[in-house]
PDB file of the backbone (N, CA, C, O) and the ligand in Angstrom, with CONECT records:
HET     ZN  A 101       1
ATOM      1  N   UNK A   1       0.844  -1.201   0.000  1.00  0.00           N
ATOM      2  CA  UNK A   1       0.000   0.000   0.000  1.00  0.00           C
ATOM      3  C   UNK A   1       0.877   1.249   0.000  1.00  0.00           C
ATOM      4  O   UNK A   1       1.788   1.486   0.794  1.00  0.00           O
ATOM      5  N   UNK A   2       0.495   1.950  -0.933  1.00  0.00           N
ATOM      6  CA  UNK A   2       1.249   3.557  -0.679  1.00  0.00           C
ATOM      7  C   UNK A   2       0.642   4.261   0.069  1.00  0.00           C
ATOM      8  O   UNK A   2      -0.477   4.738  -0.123  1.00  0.00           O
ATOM      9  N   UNK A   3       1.574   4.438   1.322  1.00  0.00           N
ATOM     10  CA  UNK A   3       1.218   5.684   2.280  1.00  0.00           C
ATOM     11  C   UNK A   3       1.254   6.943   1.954  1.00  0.00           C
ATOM     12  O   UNK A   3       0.575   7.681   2.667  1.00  0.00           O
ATOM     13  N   UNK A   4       2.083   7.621   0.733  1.00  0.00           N
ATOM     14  CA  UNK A   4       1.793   8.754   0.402  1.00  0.00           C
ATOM     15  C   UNK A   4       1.501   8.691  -0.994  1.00  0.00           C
ATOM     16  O   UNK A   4       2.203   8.029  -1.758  1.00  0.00           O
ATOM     17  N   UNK A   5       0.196   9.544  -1.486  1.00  0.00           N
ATOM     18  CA  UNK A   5      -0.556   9.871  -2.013  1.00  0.00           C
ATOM     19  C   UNK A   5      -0.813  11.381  -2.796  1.00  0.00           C
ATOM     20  O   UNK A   5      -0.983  12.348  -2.054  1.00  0.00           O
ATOM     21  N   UNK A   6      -0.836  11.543  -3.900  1.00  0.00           N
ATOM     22  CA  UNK A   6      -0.779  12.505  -4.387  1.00  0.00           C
ATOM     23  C   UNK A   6      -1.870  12.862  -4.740  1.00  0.00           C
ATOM     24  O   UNK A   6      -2.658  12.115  -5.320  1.00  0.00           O
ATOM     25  N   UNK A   7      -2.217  14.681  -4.302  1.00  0.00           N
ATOM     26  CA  UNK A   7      -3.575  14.967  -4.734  1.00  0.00           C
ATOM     27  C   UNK A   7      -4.029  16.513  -5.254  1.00  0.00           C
ATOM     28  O   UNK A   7      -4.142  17.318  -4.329  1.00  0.00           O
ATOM     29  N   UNK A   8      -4.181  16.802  -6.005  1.00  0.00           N
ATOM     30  CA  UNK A   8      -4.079  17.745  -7.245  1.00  0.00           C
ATOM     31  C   UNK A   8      -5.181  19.036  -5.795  1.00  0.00           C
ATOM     32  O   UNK A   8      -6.176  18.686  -5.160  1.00  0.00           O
ATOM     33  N   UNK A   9      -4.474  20.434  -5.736  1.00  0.00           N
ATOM     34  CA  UNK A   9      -5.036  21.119  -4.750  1.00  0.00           C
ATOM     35  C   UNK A   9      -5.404  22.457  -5.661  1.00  0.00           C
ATOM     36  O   UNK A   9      -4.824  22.557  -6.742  1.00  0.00           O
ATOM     37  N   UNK A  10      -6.294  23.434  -5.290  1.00  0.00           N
ATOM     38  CA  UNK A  10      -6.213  24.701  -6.207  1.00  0.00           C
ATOM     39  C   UNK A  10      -6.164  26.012  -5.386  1.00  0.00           C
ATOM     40  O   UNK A  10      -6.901  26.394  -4.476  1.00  0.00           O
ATOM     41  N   UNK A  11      -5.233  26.516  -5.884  1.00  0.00           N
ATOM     42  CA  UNK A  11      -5.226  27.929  -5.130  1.00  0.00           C
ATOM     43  C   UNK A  11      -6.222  28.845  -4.942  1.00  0.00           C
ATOM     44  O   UNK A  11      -6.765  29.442  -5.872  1.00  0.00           O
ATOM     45  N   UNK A  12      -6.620  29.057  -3.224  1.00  0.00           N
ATOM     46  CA  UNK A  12      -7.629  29.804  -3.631  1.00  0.00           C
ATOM     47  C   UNK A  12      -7.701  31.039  -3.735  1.00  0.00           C
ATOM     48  O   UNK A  12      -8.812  31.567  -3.686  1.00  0.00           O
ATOM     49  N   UNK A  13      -6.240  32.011  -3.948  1.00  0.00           N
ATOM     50  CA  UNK A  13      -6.487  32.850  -4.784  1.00  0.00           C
ATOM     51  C   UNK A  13      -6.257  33.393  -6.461  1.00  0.00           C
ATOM     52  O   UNK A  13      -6.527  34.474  -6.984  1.00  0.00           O
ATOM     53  N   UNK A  14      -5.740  32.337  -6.933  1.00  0.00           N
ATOM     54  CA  UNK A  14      -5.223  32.624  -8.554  1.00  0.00           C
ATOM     55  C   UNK A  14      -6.320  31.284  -8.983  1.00  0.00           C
ATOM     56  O   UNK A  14      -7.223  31.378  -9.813  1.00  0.00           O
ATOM     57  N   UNK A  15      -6.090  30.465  -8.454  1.00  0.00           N
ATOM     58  CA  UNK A  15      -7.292  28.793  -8.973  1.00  0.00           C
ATOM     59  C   UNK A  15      -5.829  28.526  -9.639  1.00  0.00           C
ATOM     60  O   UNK A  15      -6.248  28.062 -10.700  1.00  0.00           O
ATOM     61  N   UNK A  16      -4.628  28.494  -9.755  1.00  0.00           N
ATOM     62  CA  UNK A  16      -3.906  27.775  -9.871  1.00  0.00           C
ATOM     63  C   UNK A  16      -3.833  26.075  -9.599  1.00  0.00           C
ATOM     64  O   UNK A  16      -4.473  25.594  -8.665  1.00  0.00           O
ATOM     65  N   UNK A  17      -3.353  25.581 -10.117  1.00  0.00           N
ATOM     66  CA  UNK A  17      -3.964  24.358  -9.550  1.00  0.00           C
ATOM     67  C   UNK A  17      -2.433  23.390  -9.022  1.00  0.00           C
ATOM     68  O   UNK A  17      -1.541  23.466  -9.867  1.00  0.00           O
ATOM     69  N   UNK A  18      -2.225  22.892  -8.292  1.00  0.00           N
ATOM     70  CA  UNK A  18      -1.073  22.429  -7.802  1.00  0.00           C
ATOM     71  C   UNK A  18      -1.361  20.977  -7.341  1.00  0.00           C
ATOM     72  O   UNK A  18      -2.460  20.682  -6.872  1.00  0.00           O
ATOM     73  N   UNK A  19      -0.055  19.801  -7.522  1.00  0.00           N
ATOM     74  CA  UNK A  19      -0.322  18.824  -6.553  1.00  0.00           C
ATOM     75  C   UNK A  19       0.526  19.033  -5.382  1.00  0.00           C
ATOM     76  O   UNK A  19       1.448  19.845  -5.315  1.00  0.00           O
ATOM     77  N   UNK A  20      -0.005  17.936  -4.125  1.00  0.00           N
ATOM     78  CA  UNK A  20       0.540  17.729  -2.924  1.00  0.00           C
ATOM     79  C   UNK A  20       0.953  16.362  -2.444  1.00  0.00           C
ATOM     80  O   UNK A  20       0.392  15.320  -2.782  1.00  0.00           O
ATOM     81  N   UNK A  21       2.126  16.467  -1.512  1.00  0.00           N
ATOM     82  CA  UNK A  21       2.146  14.466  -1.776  1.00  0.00           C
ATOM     83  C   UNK A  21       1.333  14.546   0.122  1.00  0.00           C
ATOM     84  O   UNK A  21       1.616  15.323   1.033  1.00  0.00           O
ATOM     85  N   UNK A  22       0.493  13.609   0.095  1.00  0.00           N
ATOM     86  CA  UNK A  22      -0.098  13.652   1.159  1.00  0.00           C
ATOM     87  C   UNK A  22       0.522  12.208   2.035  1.00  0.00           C
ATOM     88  O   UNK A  22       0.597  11.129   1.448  1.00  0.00           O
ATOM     89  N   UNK A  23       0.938  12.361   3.485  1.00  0.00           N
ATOM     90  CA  UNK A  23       1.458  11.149   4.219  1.00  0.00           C
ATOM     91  C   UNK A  23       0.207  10.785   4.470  1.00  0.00           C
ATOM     92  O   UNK A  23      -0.517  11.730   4.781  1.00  0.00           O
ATOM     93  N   UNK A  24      -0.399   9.531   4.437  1.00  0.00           N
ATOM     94  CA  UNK A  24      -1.974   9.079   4.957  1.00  0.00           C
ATOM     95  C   UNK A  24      -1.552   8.463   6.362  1.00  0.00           C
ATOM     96  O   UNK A  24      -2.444   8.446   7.209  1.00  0.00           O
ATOM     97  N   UNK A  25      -0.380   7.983   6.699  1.00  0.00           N
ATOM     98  CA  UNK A  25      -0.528   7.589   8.057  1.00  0.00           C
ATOM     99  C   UNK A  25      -0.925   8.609   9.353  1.00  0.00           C
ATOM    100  O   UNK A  25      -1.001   8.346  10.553  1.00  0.00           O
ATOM    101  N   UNK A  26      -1.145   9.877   8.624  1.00  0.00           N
ATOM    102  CA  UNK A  26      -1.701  10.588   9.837  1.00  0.00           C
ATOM    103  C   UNK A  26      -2.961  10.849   9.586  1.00  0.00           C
ATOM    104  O   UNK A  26      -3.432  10.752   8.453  1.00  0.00           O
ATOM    105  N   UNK A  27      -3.515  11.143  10.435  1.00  0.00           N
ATOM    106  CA  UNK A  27      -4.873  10.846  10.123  1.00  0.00           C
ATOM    107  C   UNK A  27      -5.494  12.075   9.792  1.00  0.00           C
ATOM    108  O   UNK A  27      -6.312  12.054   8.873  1.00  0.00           O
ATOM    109  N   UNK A  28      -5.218  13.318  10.466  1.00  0.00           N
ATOM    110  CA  UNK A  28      -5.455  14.382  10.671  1.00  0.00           C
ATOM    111  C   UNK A  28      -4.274  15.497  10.696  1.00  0.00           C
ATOM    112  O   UNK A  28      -3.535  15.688  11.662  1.00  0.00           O
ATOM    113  N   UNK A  29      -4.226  16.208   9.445  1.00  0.00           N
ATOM    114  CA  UNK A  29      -3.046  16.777   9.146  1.00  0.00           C
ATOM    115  C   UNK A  29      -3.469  18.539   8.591  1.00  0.00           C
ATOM    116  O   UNK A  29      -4.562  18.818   8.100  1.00  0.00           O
ATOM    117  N   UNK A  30      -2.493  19.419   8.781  1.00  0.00           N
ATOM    118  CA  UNK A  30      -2.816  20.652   8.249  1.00  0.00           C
ATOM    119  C   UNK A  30      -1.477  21.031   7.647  1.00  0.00           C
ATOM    120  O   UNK A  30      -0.459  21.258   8.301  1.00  0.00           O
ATOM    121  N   UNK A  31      -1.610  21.082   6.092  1.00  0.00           N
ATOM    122  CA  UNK A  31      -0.347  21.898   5.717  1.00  0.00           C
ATOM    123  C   UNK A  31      -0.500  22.993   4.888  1.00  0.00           C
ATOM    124  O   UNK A  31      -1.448  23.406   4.220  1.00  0.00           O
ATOM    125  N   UNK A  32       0.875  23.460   5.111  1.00  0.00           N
ATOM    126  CA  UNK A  32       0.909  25.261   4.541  1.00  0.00           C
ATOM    127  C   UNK A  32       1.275  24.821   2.962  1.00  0.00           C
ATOM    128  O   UNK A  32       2.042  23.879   2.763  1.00  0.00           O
ATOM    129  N   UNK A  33       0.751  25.470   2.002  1.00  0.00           N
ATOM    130  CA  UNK A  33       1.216  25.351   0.620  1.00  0.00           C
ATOM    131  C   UNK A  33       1.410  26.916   0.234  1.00  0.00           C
ATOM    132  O   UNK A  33       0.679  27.893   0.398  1.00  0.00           O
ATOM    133  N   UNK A  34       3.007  26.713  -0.485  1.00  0.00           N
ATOM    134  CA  UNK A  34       3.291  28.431  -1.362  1.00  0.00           C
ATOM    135  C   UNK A  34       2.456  27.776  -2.594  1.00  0.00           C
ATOM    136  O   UNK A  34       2.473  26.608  -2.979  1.00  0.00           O
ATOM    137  N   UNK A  35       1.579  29.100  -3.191  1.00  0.00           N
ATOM    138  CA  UNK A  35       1.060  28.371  -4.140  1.00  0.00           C
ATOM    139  C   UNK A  35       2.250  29.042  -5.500  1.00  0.00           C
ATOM    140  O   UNK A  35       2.796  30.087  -5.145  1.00  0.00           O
ATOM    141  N   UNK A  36       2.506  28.724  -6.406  1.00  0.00           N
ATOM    142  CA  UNK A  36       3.617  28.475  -7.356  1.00  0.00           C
ATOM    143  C   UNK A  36       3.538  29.392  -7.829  1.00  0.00           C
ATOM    144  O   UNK A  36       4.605  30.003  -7.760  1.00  0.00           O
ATOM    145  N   UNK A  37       2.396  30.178  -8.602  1.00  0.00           N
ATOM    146  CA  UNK A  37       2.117  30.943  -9.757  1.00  0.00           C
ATOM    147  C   UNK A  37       1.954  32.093  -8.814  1.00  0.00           C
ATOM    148  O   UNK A  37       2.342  33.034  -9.506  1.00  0.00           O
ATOM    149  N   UNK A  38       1.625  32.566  -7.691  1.00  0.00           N
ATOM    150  CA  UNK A  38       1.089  34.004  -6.870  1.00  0.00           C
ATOM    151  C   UNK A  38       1.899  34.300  -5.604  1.00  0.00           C
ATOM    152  O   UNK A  38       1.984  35.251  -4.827  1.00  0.00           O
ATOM    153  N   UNK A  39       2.586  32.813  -5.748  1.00  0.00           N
ATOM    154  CA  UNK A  39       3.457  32.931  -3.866  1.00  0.00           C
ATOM    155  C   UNK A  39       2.704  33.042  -2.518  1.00  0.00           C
ATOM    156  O   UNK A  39       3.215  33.379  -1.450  1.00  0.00           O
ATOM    157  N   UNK A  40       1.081  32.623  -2.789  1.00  0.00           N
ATOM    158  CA  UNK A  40       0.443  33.063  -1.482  1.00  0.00           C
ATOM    159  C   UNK A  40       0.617  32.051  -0.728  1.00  0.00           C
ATOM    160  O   UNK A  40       0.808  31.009  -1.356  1.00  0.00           O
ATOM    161  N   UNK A  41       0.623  31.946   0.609  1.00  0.00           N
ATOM    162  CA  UNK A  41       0.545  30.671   1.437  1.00  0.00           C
ATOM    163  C   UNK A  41      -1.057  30.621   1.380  1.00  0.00           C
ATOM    164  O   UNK A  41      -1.801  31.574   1.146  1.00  0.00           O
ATOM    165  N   UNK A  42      -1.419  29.292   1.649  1.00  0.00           N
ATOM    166  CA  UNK A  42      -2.690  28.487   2.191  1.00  0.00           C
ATOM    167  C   UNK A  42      -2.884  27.603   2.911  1.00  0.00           C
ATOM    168  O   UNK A  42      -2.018  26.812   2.537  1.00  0.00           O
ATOM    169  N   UNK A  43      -3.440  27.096   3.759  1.00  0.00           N
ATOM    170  CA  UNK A  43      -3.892  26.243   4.664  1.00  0.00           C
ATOM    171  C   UNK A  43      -4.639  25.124   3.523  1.00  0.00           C
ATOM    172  O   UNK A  43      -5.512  25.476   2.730  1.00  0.00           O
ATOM    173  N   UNK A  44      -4.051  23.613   3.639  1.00  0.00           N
ATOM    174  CA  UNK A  44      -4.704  22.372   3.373  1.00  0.00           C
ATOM    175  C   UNK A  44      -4.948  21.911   4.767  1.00  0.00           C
ATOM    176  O   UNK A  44      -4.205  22.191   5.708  1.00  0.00           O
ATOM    177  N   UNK A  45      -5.858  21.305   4.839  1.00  0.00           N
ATOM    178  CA  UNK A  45      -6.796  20.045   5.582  1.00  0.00           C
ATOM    179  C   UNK A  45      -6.985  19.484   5.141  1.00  0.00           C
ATOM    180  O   UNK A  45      -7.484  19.610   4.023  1.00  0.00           O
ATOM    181  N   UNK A  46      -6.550  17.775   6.064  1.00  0.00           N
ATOM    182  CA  UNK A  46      -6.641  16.787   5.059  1.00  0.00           C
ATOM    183  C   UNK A  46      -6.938  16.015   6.190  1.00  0.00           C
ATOM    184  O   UNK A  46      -6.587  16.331   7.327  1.00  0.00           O
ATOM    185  N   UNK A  47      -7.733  14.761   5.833  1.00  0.00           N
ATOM    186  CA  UNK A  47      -8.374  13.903   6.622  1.00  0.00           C
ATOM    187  C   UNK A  47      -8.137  12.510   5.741  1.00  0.00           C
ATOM    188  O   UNK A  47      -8.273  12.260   4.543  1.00  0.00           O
ATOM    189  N   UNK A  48      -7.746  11.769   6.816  1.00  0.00           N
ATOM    190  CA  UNK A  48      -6.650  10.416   5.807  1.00  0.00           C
ATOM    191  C   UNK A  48      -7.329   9.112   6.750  1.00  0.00           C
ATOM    192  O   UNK A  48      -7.988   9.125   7.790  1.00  0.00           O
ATOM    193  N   UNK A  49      -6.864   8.050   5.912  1.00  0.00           N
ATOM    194  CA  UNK A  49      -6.431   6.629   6.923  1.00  0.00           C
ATOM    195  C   UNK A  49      -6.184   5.960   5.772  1.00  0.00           C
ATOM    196  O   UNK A  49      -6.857   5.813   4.752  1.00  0.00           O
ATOM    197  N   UNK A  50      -4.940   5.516   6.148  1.00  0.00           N
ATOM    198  CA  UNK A  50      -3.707   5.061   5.708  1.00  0.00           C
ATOM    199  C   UNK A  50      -4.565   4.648   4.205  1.00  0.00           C
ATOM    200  O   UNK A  50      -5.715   4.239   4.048  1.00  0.00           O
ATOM    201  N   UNK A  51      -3.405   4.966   3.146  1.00  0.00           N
ATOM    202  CA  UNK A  51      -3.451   4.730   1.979  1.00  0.00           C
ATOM    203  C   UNK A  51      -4.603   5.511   1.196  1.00  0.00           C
ATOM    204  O   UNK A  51      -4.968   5.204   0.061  1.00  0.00           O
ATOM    205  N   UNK A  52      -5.021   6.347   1.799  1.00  0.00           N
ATOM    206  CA  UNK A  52      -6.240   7.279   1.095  1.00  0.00           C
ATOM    207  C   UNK A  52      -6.334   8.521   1.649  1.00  0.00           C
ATOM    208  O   UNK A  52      -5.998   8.845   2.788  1.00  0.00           O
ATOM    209  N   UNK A  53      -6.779   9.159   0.844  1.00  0.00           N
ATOM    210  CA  UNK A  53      -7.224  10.520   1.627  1.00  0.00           C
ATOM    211  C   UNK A  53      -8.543  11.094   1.559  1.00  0.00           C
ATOM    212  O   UNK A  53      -8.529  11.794   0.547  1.00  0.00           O
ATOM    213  N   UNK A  54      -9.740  11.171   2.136  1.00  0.00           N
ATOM    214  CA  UNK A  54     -10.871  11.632   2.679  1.00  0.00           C
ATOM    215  C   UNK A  54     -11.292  12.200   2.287  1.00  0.00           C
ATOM    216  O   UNK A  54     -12.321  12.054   1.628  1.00  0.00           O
ATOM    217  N   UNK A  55     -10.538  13.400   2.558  1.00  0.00           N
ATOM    218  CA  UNK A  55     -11.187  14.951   2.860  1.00  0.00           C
ATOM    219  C   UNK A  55     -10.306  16.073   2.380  1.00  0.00           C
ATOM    220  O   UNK A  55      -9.605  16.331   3.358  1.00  0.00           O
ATOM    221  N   UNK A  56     -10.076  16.618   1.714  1.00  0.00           N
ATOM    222  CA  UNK A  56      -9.363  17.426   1.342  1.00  0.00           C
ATOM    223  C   UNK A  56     -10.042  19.141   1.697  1.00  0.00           C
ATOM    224  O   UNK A  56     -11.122  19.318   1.133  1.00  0.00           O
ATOM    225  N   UNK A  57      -9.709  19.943   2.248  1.00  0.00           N
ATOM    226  CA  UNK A  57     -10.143  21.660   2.813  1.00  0.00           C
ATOM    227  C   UNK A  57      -9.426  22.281   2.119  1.00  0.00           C
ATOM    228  O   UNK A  57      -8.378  21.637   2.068  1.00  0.00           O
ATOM    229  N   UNK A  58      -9.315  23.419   1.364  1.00  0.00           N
ATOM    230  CA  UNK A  58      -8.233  24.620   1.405  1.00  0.00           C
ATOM    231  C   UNK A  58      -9.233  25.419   1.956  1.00  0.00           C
ATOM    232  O   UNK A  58     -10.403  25.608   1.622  1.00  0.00           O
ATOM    233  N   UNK A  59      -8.201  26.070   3.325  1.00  0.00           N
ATOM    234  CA  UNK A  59      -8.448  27.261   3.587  1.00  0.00           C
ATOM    235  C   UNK A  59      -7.341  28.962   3.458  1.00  0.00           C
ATOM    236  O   UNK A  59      -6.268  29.221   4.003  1.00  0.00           O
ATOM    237  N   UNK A  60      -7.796  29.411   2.958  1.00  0.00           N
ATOM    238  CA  UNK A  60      -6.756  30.309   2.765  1.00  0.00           C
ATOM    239  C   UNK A  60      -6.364  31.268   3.923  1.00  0.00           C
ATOM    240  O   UNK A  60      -5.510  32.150   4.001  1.00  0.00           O
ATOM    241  N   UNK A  61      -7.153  30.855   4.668  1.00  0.00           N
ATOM    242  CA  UNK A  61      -6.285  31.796   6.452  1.00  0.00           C
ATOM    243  C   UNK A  61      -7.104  32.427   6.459  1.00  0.00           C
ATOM    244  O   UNK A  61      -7.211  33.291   7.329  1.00  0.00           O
TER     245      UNK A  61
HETATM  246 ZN    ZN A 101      -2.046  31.210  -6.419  1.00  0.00          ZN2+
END
């Protein structure tokens, strides 16, 4: 099983669209993404168990 997982995210201020490699062994995770094309940071939420991922949030702060 692959524990990390890749999953296509979009900026929510340009809609750029970016992937992320997600670890699923945690279950409950928050990461910061620079988004590529605007440089803004954002908040992902992600909701996992092992080998998948759930739930995907962007919040932009
Ligand atoms: Zn952007």
């Amino acid at each position: 099983m692959e524990i990390e997982v890749t999953k296509p995210v979009q900026c929510p201020f340009c809609g750029h669209q970016t992937e992320i490699v997600v670890d699923t062994s945690t279950p409950a995770d928050d990461l910061t993404v620079d988004c590529e094309r605007c440089c803004r940071p954002f908040e992902v939420k992600l909701a996992c168990s092992p080998g998948k991922v759930l739930q995907v949030e962007v919040d932009p702060g």
